[in-house]
N, C-alpha and C positions, 0 to 999 in steps of 0.2 A: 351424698345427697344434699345435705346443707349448704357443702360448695357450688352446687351447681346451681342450686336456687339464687343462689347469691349474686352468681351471674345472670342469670335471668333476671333477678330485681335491676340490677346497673345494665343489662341490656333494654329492657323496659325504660327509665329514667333516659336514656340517651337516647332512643326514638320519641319517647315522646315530646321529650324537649325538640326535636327536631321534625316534629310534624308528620311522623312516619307510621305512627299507629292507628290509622284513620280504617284501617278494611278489616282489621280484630274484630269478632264477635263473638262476646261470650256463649250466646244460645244460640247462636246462627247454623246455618251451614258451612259456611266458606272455610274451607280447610286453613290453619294458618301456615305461610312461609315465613320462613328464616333466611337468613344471610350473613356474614361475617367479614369483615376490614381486618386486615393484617395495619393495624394504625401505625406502629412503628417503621416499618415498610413506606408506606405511606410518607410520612415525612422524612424518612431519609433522601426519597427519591423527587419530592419536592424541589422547584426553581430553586427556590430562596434556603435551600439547607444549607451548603457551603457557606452561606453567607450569615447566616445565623448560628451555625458551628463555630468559624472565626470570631465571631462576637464573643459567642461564650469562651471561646479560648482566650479572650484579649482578656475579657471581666476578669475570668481564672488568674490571668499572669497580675492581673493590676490587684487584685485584692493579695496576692501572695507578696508582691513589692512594697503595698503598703505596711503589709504586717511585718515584715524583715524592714523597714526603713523604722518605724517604732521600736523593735527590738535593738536593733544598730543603732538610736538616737537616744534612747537609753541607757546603754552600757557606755556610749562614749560620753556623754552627760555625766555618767559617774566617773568614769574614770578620770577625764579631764579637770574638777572639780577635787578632786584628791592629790591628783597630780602637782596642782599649784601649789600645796603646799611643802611638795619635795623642793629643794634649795641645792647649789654647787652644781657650776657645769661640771668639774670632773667627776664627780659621784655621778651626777644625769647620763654624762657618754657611758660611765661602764656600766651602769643599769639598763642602757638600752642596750649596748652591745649584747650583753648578758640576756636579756631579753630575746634580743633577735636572735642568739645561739639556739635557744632551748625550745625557740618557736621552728626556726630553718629545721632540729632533731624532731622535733615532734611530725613535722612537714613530712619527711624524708620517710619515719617512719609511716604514714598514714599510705603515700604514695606505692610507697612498696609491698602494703596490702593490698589496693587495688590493683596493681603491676599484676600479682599475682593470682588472683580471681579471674581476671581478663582474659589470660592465658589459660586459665582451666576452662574457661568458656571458647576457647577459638573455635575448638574439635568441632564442636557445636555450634555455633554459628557460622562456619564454611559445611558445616550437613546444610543447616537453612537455606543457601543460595545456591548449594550444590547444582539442582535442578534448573535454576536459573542459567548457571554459568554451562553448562550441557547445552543449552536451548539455545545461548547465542554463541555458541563453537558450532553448532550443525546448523545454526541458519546463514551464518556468513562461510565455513567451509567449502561448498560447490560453489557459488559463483565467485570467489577468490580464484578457487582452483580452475577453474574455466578462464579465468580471464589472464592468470600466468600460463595456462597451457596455448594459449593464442599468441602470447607474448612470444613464449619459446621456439615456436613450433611453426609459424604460419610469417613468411615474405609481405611484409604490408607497406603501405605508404608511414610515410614520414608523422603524415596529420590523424590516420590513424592508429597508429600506435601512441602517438597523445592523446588520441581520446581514449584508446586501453586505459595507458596508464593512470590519467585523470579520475577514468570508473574505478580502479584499483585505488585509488586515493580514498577516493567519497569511501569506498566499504571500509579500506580499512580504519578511517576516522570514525564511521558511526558503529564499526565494532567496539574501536578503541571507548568508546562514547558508551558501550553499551555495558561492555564489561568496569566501569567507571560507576554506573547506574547500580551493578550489582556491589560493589564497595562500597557506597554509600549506606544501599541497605543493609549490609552486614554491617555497617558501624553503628545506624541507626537500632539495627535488632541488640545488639552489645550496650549499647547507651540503656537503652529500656530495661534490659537484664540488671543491668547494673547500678541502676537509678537508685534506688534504694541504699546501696552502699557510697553512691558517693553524697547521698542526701545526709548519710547516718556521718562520713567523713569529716564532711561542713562544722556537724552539728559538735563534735566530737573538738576538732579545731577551734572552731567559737568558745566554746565551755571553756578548752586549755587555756588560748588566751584570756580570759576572762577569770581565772583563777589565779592565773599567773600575775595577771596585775594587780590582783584583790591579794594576793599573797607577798606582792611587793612594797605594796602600798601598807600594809598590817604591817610588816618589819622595819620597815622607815618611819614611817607617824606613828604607829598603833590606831589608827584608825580602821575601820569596814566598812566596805564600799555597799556591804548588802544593807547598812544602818544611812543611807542615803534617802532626804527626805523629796519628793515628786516635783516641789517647787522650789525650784533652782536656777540661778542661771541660764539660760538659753530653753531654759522647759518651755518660757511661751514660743516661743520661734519654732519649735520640734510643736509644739500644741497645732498651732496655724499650721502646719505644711500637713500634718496628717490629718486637719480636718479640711484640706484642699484637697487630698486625695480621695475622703470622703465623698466629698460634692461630684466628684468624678466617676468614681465606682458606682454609686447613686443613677448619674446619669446614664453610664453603660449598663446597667443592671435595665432600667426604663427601658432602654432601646431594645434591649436581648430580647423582653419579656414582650414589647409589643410585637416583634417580627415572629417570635414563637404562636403568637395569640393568630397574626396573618395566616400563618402558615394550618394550623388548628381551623380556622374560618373559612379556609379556602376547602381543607380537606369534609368538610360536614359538611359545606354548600354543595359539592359534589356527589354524595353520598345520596343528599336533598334529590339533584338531578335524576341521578341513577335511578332511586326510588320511584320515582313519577313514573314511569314505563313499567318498573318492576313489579310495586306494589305490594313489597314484603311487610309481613307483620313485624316485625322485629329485626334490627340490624343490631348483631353483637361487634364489640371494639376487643381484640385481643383475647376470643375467649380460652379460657385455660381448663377447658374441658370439650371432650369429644362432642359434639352435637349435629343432628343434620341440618345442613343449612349450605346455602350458595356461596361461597368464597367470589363477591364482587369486588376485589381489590385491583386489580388491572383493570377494571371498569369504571372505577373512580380515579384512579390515575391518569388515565386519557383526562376524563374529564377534568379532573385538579390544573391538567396543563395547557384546555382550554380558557379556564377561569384566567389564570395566572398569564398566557400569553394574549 
């Protein structure tokens, strides 16, 4: 009961903010109507979603490069800074050889846990497009077969049996094209599967290296790279570029949020619309309880894509 109230208070507060509770009467007659927006719906199917999804994916990638180009400008600031004080190119070549050895093992081992995961996953990801790959064997199937049984079978001219052959071309290219489409997706489905391990891989990689040097670096100097003070060398230059990425993130974060706000303004002006004819007491946004009430969501959608066009 408390939930439902709850959404009656947030259904109340979004009509009224939106001019829609004008035919309520507490002592009246007038029976009150309800009605309900699938709002998520709604803005998926908005003009402008694809194009404010990309945004947010773009925001997403730029705030995660930034945050990896500070952690990478970091550790190489330290490292680099330690390193000057190792001396002897021959000692330096068999430090790094020795280095690149036990990074190429550590490689080789990460790689070949992945290798292995992959392959437990194949079974399973050839089920996922299974149905796929059925659908385009039986829609290119007959007319292939019809158009080598004409080939075989039937006395023609010269020009049209190029044009057979040429129809046999097209399908078998946009077959070829089709079952290529289903590769994709199953590498796509496998990548996503797998995301997580090869994020955990990275993370595992970085760490080695970054021990490996802190640990080469303690055996040569006796110094620690983890006793490294913030202002150093090159920190202002790594300072500036990450607060130029800032100023960027910044501004795509603005853009995301107003095209989010368009899309929000366009879907309640609609709603507005619909209202004026309808004349419900209350329009609930997502409600998450059973209620009777009109489901106007393809009613404002029309309208949303009159606004918008």
């Amino acid at each position: 009961m408390r939930k439902l109230i709850s959404l009656l208070i947030a259904g109340a507060l979004l009509v009224t903010g939106c001019g829609l509770g004008s035919k309520f009467r507490l002592f009246g007659q007038e029976k009150p109507r309800y009605a309900v927006v699938d709002w998520d719906k709604l803005v998926r199917e908005h003009p402008k979603y694809k194009a404010w999804q990309k945004k947010q994916e773009a925001l997403e990638t730029a705030r995660t490069l930034r945050d990896r180009q500070l952690k990478n400008g970091r550790q190489q600031l330290a490292m680099l800074n330690k390193m000057k004080q190792l001396t002897g190119s021959g000692q330096s070549k068999f430090r790094q050889a020795r280095l690149a050895a036990r990074m190429a093992e550590k490689q080789a081992q990460e790689q070949d846990m992945l290798r292995k995961k992959e392959e437990s996953l194949m079974d399973a990801a050839e089920q996922y497009v299974q149905a796929d790959r059925n659908a385009v064997e039986e829609r290119f199937r007959i007319p292939l077969f019809n158009i080598r049984l004409k080939l075989g079978s039937i006395k023609m001219t010269e020009a049209s049996q190029k044009a057979l052959l040429q129809e046999e071309q097209e399908l078998l290219d946009a077959r070829r094209k089709a079952i290529q489409d289903i590769e994709d997706k199953k590498r796509a489905w496998l990548r996503e599967q797998l995301a997580e391990d090869y994020a955990a891989s990275r993370e595992r990689m970085n760490r080695f290296a970054s021990e490996l040097m802190a640990d080469t670096v303690r055996e040569e100097t006796g110094l620690d790279l983890n006793g490294m003070e913030k202002n150093q060398p090159g920190q202002q230059e790594l300072d500036k570029l990450i607060a130029s990425m800032d100023t960027q993130i910044q501004s795509q974060e603005n853009a995301q949020k107003k095209m989010r706000d368009e899309i929000d303004s366009d879907i309640l002006s609609a709603i507005k619309k619909v209202n004026l004819t309808k004349k419900y007491t209350l329009v609930f946004r997502n409600p998450r309880a059973n209620i009777s009430a009109d489901d106007i969501t393809d009613e404002v959608n029309i309208e949303v894509k009159k606004i918008v066009y």
